[in-house]
PDB file of N, CA, C and O in Angstrom:
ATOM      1  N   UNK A   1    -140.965-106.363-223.361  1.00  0.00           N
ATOM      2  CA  UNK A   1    -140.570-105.369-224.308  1.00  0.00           C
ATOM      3  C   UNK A   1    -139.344-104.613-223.828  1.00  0.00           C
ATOM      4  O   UNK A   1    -138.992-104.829-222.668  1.00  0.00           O
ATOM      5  N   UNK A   2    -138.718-103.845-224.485  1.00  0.00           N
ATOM      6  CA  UNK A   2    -137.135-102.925-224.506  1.00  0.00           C
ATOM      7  C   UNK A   2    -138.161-101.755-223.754  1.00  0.00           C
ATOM      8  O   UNK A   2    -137.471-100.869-223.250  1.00  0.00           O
ATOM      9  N   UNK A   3    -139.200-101.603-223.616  1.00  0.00           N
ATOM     10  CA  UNK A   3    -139.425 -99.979-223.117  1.00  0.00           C
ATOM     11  C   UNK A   3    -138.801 -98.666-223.955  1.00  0.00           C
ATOM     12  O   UNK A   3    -138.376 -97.549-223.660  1.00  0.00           O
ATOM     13  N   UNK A   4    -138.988 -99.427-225.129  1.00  0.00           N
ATOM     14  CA  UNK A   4    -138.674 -97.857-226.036  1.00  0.00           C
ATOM     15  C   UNK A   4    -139.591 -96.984-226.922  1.00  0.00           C
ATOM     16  O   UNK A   4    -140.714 -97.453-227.104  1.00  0.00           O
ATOM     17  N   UNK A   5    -139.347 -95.938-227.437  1.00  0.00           N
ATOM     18  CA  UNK A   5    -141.022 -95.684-228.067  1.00  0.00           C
ATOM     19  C   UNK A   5    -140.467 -96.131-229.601  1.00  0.00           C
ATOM     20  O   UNK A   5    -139.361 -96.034-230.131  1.00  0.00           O
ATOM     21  N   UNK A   6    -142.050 -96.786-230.159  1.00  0.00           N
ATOM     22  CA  UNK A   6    -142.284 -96.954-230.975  1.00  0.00           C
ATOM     23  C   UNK A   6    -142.301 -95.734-232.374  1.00  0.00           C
ATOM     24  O   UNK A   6    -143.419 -95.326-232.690  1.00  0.00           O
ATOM     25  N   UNK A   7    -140.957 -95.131-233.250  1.00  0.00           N
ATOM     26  CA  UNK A   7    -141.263 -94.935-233.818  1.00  0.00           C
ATOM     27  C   UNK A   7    -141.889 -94.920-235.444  1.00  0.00           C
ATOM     28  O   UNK A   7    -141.513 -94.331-236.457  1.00  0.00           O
ATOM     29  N   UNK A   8    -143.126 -95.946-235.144  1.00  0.00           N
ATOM     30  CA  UNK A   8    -144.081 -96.045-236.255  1.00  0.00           C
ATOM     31  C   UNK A   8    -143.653 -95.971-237.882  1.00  0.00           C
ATOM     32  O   UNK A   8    -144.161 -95.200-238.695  1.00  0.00           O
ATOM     33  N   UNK A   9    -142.439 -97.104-238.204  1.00  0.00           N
ATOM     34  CA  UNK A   9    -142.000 -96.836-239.525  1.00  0.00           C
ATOM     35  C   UNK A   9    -142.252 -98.341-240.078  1.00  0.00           C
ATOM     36  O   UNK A   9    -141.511 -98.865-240.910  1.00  0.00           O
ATOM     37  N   UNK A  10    -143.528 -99.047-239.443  1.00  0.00           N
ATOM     38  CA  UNK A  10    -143.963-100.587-240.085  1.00  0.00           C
ATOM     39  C   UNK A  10    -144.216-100.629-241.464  1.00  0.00           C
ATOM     40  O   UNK A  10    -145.019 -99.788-241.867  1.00  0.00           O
ATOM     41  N   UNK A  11    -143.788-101.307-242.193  1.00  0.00           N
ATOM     42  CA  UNK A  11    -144.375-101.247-243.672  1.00  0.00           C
ATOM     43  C   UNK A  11    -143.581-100.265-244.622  1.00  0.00           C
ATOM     44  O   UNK A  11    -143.789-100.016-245.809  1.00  0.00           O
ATOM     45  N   UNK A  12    -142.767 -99.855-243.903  1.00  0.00           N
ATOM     46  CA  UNK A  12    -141.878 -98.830-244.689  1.00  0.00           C
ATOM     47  C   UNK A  12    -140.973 -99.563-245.936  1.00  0.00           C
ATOM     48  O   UNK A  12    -140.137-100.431-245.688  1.00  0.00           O
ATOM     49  N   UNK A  13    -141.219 -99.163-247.079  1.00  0.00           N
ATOM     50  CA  UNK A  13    -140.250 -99.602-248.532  1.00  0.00           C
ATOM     51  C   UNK A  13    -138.874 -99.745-248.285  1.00  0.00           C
ATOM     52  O   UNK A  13    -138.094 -99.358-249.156  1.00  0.00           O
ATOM     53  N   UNK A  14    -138.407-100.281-247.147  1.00  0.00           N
ATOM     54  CA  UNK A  14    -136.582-100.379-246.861  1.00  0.00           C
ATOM     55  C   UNK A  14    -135.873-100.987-248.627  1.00  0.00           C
ATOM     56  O   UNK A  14    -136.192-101.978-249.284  1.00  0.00           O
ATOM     57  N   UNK A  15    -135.185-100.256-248.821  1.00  0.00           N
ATOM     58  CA  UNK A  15    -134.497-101.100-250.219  1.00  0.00           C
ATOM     59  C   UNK A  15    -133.624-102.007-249.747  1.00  0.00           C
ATOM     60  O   UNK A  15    -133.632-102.942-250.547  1.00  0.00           O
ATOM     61  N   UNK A  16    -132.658-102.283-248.613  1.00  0.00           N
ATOM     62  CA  UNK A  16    -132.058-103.542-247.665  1.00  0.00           C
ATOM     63  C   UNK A  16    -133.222-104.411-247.927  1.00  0.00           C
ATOM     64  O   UNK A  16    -132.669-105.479-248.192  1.00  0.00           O
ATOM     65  N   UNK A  17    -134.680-104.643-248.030  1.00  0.00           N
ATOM     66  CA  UNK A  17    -134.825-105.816-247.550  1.00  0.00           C
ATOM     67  C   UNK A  17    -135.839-106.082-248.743  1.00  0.00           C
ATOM     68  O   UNK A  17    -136.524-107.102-248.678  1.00  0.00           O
ATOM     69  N   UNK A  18    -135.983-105.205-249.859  1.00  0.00           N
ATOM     70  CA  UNK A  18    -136.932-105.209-251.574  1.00  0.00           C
ATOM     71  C   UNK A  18    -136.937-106.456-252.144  1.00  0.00           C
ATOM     72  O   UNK A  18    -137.758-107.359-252.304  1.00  0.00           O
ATOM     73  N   UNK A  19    -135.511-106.200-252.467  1.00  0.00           N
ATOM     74  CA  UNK A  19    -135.323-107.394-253.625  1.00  0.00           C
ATOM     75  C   UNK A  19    -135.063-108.874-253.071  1.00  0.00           C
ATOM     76  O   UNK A  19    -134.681-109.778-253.814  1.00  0.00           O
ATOM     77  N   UNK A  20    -135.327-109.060-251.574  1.00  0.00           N
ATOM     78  CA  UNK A  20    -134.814-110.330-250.821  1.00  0.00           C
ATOM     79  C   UNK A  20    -135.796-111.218-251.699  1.00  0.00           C
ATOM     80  O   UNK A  20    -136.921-110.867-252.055  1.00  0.00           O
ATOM     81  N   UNK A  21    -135.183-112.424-251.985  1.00  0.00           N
ATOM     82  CA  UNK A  21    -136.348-113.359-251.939  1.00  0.00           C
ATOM     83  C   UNK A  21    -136.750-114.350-251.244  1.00  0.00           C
ATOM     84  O   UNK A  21    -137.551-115.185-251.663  1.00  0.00           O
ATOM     85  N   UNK A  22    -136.005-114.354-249.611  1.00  0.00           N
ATOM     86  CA  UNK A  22    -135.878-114.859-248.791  1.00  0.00           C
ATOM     87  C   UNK A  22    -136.530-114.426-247.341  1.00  0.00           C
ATOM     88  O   UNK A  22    -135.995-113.403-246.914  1.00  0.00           O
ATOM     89  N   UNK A  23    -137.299-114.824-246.695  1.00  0.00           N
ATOM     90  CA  UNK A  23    -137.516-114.119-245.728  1.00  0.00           C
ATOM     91  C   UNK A  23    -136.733-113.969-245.100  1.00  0.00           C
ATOM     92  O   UNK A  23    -135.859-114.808-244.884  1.00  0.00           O
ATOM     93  N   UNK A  24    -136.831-112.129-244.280  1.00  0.00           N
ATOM     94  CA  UNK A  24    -135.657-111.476-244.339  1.00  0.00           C
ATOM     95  C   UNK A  24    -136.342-110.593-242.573  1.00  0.00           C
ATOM     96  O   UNK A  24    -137.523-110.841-242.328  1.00  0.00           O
ATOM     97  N   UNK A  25    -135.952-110.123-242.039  1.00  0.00           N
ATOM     98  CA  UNK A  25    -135.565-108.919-241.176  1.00  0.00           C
ATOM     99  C   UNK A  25    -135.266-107.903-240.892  1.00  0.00           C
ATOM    100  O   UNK A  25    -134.374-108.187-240.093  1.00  0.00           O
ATOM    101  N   UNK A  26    -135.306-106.764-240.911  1.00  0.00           N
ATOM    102  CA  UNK A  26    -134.117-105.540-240.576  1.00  0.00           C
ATOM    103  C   UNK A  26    -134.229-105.425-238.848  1.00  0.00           C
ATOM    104  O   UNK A  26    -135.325-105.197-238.336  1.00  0.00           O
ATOM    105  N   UNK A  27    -133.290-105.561-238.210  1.00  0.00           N
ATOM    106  CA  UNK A  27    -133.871-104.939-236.612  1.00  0.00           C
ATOM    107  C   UNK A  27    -132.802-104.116-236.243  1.00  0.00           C
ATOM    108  O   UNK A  27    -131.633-104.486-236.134  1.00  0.00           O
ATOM    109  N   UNK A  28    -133.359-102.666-236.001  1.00  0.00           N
ATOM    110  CA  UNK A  28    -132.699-101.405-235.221  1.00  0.00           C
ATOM    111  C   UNK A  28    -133.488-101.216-233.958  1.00  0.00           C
ATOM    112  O   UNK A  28    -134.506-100.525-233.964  1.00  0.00           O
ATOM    113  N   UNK A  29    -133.041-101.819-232.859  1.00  0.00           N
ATOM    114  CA  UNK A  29    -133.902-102.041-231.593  1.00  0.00           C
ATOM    115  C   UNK A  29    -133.668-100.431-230.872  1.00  0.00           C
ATOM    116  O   UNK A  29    -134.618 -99.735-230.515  1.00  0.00           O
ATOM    117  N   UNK A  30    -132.450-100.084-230.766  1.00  0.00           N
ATOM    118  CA  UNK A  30    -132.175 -98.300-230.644  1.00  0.00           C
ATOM    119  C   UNK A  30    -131.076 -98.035-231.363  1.00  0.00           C
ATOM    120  O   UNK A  30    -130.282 -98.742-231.984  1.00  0.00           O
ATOM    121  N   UNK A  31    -131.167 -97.002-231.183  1.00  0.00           N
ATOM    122  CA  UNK A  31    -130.413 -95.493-232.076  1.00  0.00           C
ATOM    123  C   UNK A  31    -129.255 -94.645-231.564  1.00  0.00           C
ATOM    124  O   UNK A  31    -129.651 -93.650-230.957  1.00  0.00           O
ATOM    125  N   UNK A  32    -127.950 -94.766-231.642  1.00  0.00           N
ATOM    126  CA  UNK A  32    -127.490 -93.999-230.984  1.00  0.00           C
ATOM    127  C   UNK A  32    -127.396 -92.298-231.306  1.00  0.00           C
ATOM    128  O   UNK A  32    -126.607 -91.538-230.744  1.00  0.00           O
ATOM    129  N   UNK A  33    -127.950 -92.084-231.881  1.00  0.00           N
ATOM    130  CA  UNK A  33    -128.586 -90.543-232.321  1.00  0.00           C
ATOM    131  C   UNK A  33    -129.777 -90.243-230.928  1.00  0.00           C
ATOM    132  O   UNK A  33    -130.520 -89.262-230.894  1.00  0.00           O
ATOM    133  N   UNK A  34    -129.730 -91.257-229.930  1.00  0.00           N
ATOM    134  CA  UNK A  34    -131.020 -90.835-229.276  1.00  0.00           C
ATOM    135  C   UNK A  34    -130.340 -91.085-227.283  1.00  0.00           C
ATOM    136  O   UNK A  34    -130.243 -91.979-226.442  1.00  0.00           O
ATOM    137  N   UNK A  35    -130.097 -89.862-227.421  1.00  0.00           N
ATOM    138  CA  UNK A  35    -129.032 -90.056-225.726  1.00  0.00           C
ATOM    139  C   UNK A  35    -129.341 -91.133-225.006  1.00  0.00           C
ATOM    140  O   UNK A  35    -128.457 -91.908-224.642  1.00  0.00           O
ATOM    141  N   UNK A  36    -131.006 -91.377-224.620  1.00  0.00           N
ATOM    142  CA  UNK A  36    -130.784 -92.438-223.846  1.00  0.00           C
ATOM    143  C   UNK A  36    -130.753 -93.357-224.614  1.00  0.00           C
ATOM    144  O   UNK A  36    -129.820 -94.015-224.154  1.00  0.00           O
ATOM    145  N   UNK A  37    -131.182 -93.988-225.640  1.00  0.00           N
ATOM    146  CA  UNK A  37    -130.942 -95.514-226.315  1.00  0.00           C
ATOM    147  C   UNK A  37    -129.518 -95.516-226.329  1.00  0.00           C
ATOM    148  O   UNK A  37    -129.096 -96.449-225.645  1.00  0.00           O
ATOM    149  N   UNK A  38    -128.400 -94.668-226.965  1.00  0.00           N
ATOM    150  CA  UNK A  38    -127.248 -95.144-226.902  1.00  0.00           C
ATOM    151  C   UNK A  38    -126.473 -95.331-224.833  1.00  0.00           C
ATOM    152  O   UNK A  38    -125.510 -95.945-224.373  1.00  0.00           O
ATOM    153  N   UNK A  39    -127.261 -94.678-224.370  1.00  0.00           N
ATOM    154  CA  UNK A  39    -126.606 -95.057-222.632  1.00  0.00           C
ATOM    155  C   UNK A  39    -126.558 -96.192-222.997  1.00  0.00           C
ATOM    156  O   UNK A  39    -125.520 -96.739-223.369  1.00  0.00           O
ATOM    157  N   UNK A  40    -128.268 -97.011-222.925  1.00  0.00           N
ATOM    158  CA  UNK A  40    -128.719 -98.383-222.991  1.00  0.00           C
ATOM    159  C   UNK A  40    -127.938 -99.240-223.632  1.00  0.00           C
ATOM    160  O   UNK A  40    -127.817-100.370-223.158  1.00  0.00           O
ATOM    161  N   UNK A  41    -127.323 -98.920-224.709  1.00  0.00           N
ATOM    162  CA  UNK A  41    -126.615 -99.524-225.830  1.00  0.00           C
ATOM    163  C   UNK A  41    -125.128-100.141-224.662  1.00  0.00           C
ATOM    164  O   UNK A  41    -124.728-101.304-224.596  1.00  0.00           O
ATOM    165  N   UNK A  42    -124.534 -98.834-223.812  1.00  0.00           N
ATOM    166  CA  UNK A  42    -123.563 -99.488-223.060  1.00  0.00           C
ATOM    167  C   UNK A  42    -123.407-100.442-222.479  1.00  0.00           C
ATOM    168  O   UNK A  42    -122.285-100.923-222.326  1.00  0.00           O
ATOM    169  N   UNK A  43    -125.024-101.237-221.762  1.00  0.00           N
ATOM    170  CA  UNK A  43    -125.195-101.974-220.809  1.00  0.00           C
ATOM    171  C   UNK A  43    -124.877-103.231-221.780  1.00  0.00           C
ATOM    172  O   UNK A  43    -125.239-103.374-222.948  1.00  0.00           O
ATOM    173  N   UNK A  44    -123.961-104.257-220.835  1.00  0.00           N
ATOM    174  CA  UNK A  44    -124.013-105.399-221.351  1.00  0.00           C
ATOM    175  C   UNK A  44    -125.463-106.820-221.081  1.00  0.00           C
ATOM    176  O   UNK A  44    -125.467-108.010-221.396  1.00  0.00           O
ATOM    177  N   UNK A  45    -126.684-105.812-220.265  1.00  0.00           N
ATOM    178  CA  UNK A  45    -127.575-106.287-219.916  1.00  0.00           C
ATOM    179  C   UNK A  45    -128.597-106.065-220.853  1.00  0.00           C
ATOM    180  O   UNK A  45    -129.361-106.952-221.236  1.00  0.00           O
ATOM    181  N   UNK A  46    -128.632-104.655-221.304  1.00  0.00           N
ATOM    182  CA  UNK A  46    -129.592-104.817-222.417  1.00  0.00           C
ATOM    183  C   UNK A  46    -129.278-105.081-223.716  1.00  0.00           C
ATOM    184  O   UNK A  46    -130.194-104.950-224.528  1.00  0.00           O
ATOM    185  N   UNK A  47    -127.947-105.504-224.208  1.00  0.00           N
ATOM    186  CA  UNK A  47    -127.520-105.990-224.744  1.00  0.00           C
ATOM    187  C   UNK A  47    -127.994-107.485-224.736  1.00  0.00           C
ATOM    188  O   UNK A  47    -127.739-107.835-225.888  1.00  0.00           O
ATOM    189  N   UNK A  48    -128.484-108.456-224.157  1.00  0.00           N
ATOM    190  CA  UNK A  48    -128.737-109.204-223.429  1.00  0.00           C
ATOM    191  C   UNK A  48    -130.519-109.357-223.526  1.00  0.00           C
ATOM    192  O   UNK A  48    -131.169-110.399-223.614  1.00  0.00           O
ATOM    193  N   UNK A  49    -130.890-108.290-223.487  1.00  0.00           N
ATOM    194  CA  UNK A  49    -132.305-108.306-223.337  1.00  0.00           C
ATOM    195  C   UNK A  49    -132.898-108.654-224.962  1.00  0.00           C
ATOM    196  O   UNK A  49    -133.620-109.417-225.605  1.00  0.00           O
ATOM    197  N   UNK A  50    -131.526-106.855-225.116  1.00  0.00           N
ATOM    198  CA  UNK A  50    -132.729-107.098-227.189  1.00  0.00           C
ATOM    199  C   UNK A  50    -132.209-108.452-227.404  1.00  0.00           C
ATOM    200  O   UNK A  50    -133.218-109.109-227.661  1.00  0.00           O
ATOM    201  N   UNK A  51    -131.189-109.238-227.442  1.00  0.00           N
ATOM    202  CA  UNK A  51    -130.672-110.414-228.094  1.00  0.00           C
ATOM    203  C   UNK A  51    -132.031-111.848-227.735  1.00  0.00           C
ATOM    204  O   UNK A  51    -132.534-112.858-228.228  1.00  0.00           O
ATOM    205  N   UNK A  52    -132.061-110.887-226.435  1.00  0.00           N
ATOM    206  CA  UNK A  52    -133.512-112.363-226.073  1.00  0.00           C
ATOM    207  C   UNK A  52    -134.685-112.156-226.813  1.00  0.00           C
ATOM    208  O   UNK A  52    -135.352-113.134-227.151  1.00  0.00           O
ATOM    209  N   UNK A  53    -135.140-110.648-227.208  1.00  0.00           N
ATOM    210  CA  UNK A  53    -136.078-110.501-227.334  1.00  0.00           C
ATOM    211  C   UNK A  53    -136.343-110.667-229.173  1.00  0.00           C
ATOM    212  O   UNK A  53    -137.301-110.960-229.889  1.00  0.00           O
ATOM    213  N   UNK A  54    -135.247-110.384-229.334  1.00  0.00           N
ATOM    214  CA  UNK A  54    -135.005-111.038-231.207  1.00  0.00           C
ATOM    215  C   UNK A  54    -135.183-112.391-231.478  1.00  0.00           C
ATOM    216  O   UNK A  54    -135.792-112.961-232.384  1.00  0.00           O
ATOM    217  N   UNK A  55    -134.326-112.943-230.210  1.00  0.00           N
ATOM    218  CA  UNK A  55    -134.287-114.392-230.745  1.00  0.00           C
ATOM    219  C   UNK A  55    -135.810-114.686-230.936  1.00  0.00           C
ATOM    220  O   UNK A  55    -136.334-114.986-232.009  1.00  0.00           O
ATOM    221  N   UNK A  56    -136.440-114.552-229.735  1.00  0.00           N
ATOM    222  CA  UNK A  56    -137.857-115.394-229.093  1.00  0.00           C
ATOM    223  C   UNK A  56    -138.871-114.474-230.714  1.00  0.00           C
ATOM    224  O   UNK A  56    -139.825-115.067-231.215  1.00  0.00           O
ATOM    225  N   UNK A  57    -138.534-113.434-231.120  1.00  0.00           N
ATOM    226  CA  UNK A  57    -139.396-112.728-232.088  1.00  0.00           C
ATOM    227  C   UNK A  57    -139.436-114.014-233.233  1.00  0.00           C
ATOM    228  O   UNK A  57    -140.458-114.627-233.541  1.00  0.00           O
ATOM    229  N   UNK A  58    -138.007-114.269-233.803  1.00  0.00           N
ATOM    230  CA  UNK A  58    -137.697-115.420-235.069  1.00  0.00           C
ATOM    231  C   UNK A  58    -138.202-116.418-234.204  1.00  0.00           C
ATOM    232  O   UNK A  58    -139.416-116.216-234.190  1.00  0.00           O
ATOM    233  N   UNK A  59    -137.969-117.297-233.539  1.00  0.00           N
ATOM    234  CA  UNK A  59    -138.471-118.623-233.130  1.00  0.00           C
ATOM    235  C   UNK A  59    -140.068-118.276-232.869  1.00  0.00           C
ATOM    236  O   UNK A  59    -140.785-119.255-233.075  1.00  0.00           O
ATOM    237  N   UNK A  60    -140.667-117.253-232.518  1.00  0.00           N
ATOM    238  CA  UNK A  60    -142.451-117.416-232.838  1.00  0.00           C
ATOM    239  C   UNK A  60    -142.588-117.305-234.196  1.00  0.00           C
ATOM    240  O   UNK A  60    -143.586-117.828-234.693  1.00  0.00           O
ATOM    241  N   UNK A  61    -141.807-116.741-234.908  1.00  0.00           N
ATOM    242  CA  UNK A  61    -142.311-116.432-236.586  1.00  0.00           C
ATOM    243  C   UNK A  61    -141.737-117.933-237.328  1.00  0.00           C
ATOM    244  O   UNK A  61    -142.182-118.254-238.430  1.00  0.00           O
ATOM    245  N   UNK A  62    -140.871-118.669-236.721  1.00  0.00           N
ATOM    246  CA  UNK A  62    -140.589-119.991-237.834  1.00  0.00           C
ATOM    247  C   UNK A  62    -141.456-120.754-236.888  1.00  0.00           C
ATOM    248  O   UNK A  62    -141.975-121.540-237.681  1.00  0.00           O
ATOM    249  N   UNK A  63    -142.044-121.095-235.513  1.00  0.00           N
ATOM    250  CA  UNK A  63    -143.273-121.942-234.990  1.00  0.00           C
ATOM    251  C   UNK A  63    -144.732-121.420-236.149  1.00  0.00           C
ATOM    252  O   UNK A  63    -145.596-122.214-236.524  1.00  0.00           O
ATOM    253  N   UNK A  64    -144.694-120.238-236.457  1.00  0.00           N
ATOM    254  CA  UNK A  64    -145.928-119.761-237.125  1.00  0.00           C
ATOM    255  C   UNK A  64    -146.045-120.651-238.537  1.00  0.00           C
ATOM    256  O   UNK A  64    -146.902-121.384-239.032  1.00  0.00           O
ATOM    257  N   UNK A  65    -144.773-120.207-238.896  1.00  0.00           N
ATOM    258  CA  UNK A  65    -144.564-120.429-240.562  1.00  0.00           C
ATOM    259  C   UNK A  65    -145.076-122.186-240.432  1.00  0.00           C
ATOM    260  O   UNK A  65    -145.986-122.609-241.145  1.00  0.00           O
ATOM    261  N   UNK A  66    -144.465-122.938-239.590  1.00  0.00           N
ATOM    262  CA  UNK A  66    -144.459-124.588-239.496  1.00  0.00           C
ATOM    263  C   UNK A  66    -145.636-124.817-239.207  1.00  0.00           C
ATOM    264  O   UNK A  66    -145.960-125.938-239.598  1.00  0.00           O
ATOM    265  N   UNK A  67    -146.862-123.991-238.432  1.00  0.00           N
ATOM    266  CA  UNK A  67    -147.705-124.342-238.351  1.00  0.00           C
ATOM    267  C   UNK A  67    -149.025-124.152-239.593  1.00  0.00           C
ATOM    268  O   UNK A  67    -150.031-124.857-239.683  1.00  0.00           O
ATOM    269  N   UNK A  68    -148.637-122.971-240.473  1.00  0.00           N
ATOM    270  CA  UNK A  68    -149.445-123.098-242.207  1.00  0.00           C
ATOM    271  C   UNK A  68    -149.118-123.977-242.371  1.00  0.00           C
ATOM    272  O   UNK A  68    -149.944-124.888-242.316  1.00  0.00           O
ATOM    273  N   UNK A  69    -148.002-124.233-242.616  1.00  0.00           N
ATOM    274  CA  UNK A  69    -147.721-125.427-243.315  1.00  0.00           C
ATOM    275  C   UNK A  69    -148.148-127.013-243.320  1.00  0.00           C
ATOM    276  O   UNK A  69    -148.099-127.914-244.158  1.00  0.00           O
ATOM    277  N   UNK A  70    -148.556-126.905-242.070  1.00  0.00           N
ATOM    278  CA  UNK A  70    -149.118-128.444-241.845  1.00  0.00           C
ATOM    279  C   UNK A  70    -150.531-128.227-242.240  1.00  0.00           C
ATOM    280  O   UNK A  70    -151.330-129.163-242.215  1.00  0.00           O
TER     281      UNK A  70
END
C-alpha cells in the first residue's frame, strides 16, 4: 500500500465516471492540498510506487473479469 489515510469516499456518485458505459476508474492516489502527499508527489520513487500499485490494481480486476467469464 502508499501508506496514506483512507479518506472513505467509496461509492461516491462521481459525474466523471456516471454516464461511462465502459468500465472506467477515477484514481487520486494523493492530494496536493495535503503537505505531506504533495512532498510525496516530488519523489520520483513514489511516483513509481502509485504507478506499480495502479497497474497491479487493473491487471487483478481484468484476471477477475476473465475469470466470470469462463
Amino acid at each position: 500500500g502508499l501508506a496514506l489515510v483512507d479518506c472513505r469516499v467509496h461509492g461516491m456518485n462521481y459525474s466523471i465516471l456516471r454516464k461511462t458505459r465502459m468500465t472506467a476508474v477515477q484514481v487520486e492516489p494523493a492530494f496536493i492540498s495535503n503537505v505531506k502527499e504533495e512532498r510525496l508527489l516530488g519523489s520520483g520513487r513514489y511516483i513509481e510506487t502509485i504507478s506499480r500499485a495502479i497497474s497491479q490494481g487493473v491487471a487483478r480486476f481484468l484476471e477477475m473479469e476473465k475469470q466470470s467469464i469462463i
